[in-house]
N, C-alpha and C positions, 0 to 999 in steps of 0.2 A: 391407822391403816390395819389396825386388827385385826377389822369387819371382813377382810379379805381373806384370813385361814376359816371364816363359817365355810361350811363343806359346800355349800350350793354356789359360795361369790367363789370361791377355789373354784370348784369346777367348769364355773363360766370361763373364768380367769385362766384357768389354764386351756381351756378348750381354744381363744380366740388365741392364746399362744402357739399354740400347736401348729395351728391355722397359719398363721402367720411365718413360722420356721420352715415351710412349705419349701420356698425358694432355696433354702439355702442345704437340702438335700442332695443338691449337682455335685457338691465334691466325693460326695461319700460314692458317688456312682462313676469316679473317675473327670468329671465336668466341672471347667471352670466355672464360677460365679463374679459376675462382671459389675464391680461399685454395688458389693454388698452393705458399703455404709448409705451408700445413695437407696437401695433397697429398703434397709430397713427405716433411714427420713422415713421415705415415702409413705409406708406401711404406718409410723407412726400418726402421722399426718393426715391418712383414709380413717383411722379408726377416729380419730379427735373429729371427723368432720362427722362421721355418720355418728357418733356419738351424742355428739352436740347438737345436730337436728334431728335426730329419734329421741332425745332424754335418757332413754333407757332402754337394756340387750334385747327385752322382748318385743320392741316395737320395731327393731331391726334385724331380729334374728332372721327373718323369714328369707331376706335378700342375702344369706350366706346359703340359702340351698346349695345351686348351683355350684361355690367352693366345695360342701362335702362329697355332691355325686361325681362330680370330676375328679375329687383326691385319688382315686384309685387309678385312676386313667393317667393321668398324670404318673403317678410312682410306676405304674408298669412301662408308662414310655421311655423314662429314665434309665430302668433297667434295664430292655431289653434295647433302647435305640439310644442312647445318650442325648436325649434332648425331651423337654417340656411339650403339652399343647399347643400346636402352631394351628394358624389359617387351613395349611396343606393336613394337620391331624383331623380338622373339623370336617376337612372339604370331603376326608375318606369314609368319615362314622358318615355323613349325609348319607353318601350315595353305596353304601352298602347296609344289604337288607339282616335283620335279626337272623337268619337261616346261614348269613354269609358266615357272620360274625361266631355262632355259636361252631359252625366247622372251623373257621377259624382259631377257636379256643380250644377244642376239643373237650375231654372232660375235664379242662380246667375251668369251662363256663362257670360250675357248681360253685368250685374255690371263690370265682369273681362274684356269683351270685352272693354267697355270705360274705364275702366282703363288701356290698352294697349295701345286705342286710344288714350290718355292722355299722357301715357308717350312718345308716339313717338312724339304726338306734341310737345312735350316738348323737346325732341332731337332734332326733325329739328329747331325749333325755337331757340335754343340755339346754332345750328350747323350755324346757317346765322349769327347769332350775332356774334361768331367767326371767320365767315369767313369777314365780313364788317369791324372788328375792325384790326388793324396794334398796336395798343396800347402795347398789349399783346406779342409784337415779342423780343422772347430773344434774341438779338444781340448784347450785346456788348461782353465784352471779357471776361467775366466770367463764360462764358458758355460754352469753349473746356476745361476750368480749372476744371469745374462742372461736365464735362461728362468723362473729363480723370479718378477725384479722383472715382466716379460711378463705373466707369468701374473695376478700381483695387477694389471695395467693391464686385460688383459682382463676379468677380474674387475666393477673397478669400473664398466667398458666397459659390458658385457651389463646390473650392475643397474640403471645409467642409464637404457639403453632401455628396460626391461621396468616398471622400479619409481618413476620417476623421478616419479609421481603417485601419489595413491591408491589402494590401500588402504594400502600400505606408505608409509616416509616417505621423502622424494627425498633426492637428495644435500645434503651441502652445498654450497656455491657453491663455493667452493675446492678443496671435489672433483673438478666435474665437470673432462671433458678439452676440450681446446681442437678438439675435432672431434667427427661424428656419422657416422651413418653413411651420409648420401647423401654427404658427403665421402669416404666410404670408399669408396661403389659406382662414383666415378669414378675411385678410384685404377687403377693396371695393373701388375704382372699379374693381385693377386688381387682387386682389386676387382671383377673381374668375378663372382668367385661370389656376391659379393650380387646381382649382377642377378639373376644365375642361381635364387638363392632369392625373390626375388622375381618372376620371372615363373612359378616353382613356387607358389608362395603366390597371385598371381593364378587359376590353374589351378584350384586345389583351391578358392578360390572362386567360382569361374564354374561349378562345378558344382555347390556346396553351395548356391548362389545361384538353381539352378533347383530341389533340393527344397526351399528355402526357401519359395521364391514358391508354391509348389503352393497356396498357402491364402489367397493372396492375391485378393480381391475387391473390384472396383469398385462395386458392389451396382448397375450399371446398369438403367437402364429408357427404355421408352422416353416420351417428352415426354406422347403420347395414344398409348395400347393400341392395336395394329389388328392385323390381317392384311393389308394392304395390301400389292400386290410395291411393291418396291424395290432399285432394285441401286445400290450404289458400289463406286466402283471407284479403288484409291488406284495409283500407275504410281510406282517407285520407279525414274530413270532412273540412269546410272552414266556418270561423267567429262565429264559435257556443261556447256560455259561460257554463259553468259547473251549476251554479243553474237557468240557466230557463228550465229544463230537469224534468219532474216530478220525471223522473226514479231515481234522484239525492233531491230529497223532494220540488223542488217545486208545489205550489199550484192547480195553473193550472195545467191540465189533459197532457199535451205536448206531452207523450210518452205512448199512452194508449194500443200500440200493445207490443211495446218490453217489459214492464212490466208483459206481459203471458209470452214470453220466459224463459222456467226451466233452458235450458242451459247459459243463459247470467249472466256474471258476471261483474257488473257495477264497473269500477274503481275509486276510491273517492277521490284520490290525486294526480293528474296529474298536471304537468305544462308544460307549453311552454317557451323560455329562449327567443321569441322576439317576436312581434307581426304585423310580417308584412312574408305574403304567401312566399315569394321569396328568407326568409331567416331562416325561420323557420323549411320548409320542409325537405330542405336538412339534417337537424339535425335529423329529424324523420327515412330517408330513407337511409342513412349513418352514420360511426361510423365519424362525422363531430362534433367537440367537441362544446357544447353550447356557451363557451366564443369565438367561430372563426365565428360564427354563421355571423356574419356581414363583415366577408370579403367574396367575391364573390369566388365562386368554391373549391374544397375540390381535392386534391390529390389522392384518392382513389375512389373505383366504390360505385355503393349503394348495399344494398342487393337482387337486380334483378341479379347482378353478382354472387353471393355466391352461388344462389339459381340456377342457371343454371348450373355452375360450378358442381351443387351434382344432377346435372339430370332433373331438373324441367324444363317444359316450361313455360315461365315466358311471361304475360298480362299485358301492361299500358294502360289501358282506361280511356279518360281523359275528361270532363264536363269542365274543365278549357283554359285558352285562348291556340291554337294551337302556334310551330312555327312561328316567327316572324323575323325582321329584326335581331332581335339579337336574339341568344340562350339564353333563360331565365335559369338562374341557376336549375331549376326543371327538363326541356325539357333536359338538358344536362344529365340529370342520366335517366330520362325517355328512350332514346336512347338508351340504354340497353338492352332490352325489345326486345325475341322475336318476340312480337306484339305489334304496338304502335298506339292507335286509339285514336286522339283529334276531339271529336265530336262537341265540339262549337263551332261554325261560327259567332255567334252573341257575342261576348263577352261578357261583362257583362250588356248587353245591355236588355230594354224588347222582342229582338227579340230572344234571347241567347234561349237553349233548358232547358227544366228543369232534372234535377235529373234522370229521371226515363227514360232519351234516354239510359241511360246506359246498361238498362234490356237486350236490344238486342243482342248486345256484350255480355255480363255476360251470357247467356244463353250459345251464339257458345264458350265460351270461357272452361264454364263447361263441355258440352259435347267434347271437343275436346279430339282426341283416343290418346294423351299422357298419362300416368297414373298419372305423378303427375303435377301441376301447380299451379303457384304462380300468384295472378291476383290483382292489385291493382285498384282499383277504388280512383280516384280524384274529387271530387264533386263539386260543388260550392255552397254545403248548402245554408250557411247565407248569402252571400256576400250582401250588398247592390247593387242596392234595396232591400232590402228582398218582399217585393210586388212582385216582378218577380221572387221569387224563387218558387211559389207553384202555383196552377189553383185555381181557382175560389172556388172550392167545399172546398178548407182549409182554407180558410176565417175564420175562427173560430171565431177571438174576434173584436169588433166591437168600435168605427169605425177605422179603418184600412186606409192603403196608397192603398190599390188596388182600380186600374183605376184612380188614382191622378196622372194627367201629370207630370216628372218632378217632385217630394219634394226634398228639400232641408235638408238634415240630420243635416245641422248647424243651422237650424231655431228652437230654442226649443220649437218655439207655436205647432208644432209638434209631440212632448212627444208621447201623447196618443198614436195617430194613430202608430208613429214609435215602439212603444212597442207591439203593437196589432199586425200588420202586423210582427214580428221578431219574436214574438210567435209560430204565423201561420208556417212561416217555419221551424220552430221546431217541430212542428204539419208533416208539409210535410214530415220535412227526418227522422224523426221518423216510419212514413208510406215506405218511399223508405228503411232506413235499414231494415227493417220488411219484404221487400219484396227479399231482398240478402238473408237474412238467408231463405227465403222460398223457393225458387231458389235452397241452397246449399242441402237446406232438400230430395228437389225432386229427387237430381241424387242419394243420397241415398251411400253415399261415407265418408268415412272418413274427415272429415272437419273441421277447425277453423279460429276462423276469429277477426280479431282486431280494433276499430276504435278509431280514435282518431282527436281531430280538433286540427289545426295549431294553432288559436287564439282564444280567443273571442272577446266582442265588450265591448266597454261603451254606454250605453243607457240612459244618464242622469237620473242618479238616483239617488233619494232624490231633493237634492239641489244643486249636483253635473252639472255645465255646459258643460260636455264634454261629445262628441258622438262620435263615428265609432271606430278606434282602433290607436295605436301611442301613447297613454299616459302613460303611467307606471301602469296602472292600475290592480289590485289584477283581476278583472272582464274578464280583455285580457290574462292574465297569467295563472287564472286558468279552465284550458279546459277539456270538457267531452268527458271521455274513458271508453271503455267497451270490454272484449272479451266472444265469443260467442265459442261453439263447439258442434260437433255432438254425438249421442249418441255412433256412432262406432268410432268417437276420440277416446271418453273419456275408450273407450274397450282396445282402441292400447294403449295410452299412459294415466292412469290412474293417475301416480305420478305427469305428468306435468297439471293435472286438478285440482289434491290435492294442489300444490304448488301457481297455479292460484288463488284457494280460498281461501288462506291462505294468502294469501300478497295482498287481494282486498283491504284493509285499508293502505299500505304501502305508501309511502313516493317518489315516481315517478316523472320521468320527461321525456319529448320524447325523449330521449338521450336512455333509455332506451329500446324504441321500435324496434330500430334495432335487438337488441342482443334478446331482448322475441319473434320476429318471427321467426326468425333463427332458435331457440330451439322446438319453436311452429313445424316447419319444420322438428326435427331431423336432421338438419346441424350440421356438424362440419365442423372446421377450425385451422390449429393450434396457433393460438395467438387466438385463442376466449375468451371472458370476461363473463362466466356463473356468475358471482357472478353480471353481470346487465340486467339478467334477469330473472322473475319475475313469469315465472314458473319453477323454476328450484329451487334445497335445496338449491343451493349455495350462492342463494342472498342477499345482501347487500346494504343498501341505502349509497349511493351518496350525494354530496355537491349539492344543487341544485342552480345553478346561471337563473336570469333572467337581460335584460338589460334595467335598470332603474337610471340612473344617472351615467354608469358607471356595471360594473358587478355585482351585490347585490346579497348578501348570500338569497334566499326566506326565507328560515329557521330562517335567524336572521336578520329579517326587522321589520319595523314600517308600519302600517296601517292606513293610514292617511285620515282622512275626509270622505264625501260623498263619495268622488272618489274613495275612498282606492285604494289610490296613494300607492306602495309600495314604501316606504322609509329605505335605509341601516343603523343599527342602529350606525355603524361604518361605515368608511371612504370604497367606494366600488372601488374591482379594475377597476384600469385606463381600458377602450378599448383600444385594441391595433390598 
């Protein structure tokens, strides 16, 4: 074994180690690692197969690309989120563009750019070393004996998965192997192509997922027949926390308009069951259960169906990213929508529009000669930047990220300013709700209107080092809601005002907001669930799950540190 200290088989040798100890970087970043022995079999067992049918590193090196340009990605999600490349990592890099990304980074792009440039040189240089060395070439005869026994593992491997029930008859016990494949898709290097196949397999179903649903019907109606106008109006905010809202008792002034509003009833216990836009929504705008919230697409339509179904003309007007290469889980129910207007061009970019392009639309959307209509507005409130969420005159608290090229959200020398500015835009959509309800006031119509944000943020607070959102944090989970009504709502539908005020203290989750617009609406449907919603007598609080280690009861967690980290006091159910 000698041949192995020549500097070029060393350097192969240690490279595909390196490679390999990938996985078991979770501890050092605080994160279990789950049958690390079953890890490293496996890992064992990938290299002996591609070993053995490549012969030698240079004829396989080319299919560890994909491991080196991901190592980076991978070690920053560790760090900054405690968890690896998933399905939901890939589904975000898709549908966000280079422009997103680099504001995203800020001037740490550079940092990440030589660290790419690093790792490739690091691939090609180890990719000549392997091709120069002959050392490293499997050929004697234990190598068709290697790749025969391989073969019959993978074998029993694949029928495992596929046949392992019914129709066919499953293994024996003694057959099966001591791992599966979510053990596999965390191994490294090639565990990654099972991500890879399965954020493929997502794909092809979020799109099969929207011909499916074509047929799908709520058979809605409305409660009593009419022609009567009526507008709702559902305000779907983005990254805004529940106490930086003065209207919710913080100190700063945040919300110094909607605080006149007689008609608004501030909601005090809302959560959100994830904290990432693309998984969360759907939960808001569908009866999409909280714990599925992390598989991509939902079997059924959202409440733009329901509501059309009973006669409404139904508005997506959207501040958030348009159509893209891929159908974003959101755009797939947006689709619905007799009118679907994505007015941002700039992503979330400083070029992007602010809040208030929405006005224009919202106006033709109110006067339109339909009687009644259902119009949601999509915002991009808080989203970072938050500096590019508001104009100059909301500057409010000082000093601030406005006209700072580029900051960096992970730099915590930062604090100040990224609190100041995140205010400010609380300050702005405070002023843009302020300006919906005034809007709904003018046409002088029957009206109500609901907002609610997907997430919040963590803003390192106290002593807490974590910023933007992905942590389990109480701060991301619990989100400010409010619903609003006209004076001639409150004439027509009197009880469901009484009922709204009566349950502003209650125990909520966005799960619920499907079924309280519905009702907000006078829809029916007949499997409808009155008893989760929130103006109606029939209501009843719900289990309220968020996903923090696993699915965790909110109601019966621990609140842990600076972060208020939400922690399950008991064991939380598995994701599926």
């Amino acid at each position: 074994m000698s041949f192995l200290l020549r500097p070029r088989n060393l350097y192969v040798a240690l490279t595909y180690l390196l490679l390999s100890c990938v996985p078991y970087v979770a501890p050092l970043f605080g994160q279990p690692l789950s049958h690390p022995g079953q890890v490293a079999g496996i890992e064992l067992l990938a290299w002996l197969g591609v070993w053995g049918v490549f012969k030698r590193p240079a004829y396989f090196h080319w299919l560890l690309l994909p491991a080196f340009v991901a190592l980076p990605v991978e070690l920053y999600l560790y760090a900054f989120y405690g968890q690896g490349i998933s399905t939901h990592h890939l589904g975000i890099i898709a549908e966000t563009s280079p422009a997103e990304a680099m504001e995203f980074l800020g001037s740490k792009v550079w940092l990440l750019a030589g660290v790419f440039v690093g790792v490739l040189a690091w691939f090609v240089t180890s990719w000549i070393a392997a091709w120069r060395t002959r050392d490293l070439d499997w050929a004697d005869v234990s190598r068709p004996v290697v790749v025969g026994v391989l073969a019959v593992v993978a074998v029993v491997f694949a029928y495992g998965l596929k046949y392992g029930v019914a129709p066919l008859p499953p293994l024996a016990h003694w057959m099966k192997l001591p791992f599966d494949l979510d053990t596999f898709a965390h191994s490294w290097p090639f565990g990654l192509a099972a991500r890879g196949v399965d954020f493929y397999k997502e794909r092809v179903y979020l799109a099969n997922l929207n011909r499916r649903s074509a047929n799908f019907r709520f058979h809605a109606h409305l409660a009593e027949p009419n022609d009567d106008p009526q507008v709702i109006v559902m305000v779907i905010g983005e990254s805004s926390r529940y106490d930086r809202w003065s209207l919710n008792g913080y100190d700063r002034e945040t919300n110094p308009l909607l605080s006149k509003e007689d008609n608004l009833v501030p909601l005090r216990d809302v959560i959100t069951s994830v904290s990432a836009t693309r998984l969360s929504v759907p939960v808001i705008i569908s009866r999409k259960p909280a714990t599925q919230s992390l598989k991509d697409g939902f079997s059924e339509k959202s409440f733009l169906t329901a509501f059309k179904e009973a006669g409404y003309k139904t508005f997506w007007l959207s501040n958030q990213i348009s159509f893209g290469k891929f159908d974003t889980p959101v755009s797939v129910f947006a689709k619905e929508a007799d009118v679907v207007d994505f007015l941002n061009l700039g992503g979330f970019t400083d070029n992007s529009n602010y809040d208030e392009i929405l006005f224009g639309p919202l106006k033709h959307a109110v006067a339109d000669p339909a009687p009644k209509k259902l119009i949601v507005l999509h915002t991009l409130g808080s989203h970072w930047n938050y500096s590019h969420r508001y104009p100059k005159q909301f500057d409010q608290w000082l000093p601030s990220l406005y006209g700072i090229d580029k900051p960096v959200y992970t730099d915590i020398r930062i604090k100040d300013k990224l609190n100041n500015s995140y205010d400010s835009s609380i300050l702005y959509t405070d002023w843009f709700l302020d300006h919906v309800i005034g809007t709904l006031k003018e046409a002088d119509k029957p009206a109500a209107m609901l907002y609610v944000a997907d997430h919040g943020q963590t803003l390192y607070d106290n002593s807490c080092r974590l910023a933007f959102h992905g942590h389990n944090t109480q701060y991301e989970f619990h989100v400010p809601a409010f619903a609003w009504y006209s004076d001639t709502y409150a004439e027509r539908f009197p009880d469901k005002v009484t009922q709204l005020r009566r349950h502003r203290k209650a125990k909520l989750a966005t799960e619920n907001m499907f079924h309280t617009l519905l009702d907000l609406g006078d829809v029916r449907y007949p499997d409808e669930r009155l008893e989760w919603s929130f103006v109606n007598a029939a209501f009843k609080q719900h289990k309220r799950y968020v996903d923090s280690y696993g699915w965790t009861d909110y109601d019966n967690a621990t609140i842990k540190g600076d972060c208020h980290e939400v922690i399950a006091k008991g064991k939380p159910l598995p994701r599926d």
